[in-house]
C-alpha positions in Angstrom: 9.6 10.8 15.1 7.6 9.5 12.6 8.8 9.1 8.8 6.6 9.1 5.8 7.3 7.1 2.8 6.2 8.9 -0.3 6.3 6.5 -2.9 3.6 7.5 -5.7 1.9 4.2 -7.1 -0.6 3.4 -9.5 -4.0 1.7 -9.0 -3.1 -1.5 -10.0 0.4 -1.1 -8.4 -1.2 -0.2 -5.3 -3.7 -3.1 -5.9 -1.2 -5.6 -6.2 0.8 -4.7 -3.4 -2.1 -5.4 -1.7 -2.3 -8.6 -2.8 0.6 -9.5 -2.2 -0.1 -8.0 1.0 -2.6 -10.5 1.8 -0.7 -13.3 0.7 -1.1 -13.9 -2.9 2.3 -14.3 -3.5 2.9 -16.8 -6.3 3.9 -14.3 -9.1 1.9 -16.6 -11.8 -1.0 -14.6 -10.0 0.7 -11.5 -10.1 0.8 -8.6 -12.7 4.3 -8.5 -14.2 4.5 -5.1 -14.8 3.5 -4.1 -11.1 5.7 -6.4 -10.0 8.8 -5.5 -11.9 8.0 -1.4 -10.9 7.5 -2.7 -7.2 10.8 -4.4 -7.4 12.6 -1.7 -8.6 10.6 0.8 -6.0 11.9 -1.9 -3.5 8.6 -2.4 -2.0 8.8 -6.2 -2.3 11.1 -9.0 -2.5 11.7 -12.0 -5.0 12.3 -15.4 -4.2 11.9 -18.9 -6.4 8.6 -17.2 -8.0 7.6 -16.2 -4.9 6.9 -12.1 -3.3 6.8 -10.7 0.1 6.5 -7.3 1.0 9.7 -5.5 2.1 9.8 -3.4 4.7 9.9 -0.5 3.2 6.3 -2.0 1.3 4.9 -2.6 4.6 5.6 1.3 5.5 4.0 2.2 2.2 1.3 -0.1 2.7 0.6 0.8 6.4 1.0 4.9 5.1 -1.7 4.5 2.4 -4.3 2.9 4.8 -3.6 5.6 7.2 -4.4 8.4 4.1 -7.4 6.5 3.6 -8.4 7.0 7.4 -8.1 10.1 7.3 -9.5 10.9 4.4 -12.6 9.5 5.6 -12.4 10.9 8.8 -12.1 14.8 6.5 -15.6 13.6 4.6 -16.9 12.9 7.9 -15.9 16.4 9.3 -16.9 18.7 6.3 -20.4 16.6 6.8 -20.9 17.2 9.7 -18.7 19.9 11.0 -19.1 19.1 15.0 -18.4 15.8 14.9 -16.1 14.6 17.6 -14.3 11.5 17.4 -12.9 9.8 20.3 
């Protein structure tokens, strides 16, 4: 059974788990603000000025992407409603 991790997230939270995502990890780089409400959201972890993505921040990360599939997968749909995908 598949879980969903609702974890609401600003713009620039959600940008800079991203980031992070992609490997900008040295915090000098990073937002301090995101990074202290990501912390405490436990989407990342913190070591020696360092952040990595915790798991629970790759589920968020991997849930948002799929939202974002589908949403434009729905755009596609209502544009053309007998569009088939396969």
């Amino acid at each position: 059974m598949k879980h969903s991790v609702t974890i609401p997230l600003s713009r620039q939270e959600e940008d800079t788990l991203r980031l992070i995502a992609h490997g900008i990890s040295n915090t000098r780089h990073l937002r301090p603000d995101d990074l202290d409400q990501l912390a405490r959201l436990r989407l990342i972890d913190r070591l020696a000025g360092k952040v990595t993505l915790s798991e629970l921040g790759q589920a968020r990360l991997a849930q948002s992407q799929e939202e974002q599939f589908l949403a434009i997968i729905r755009a596609a749909r209502e544009h053309q409603p007998g569009l088939r995908l396969v």
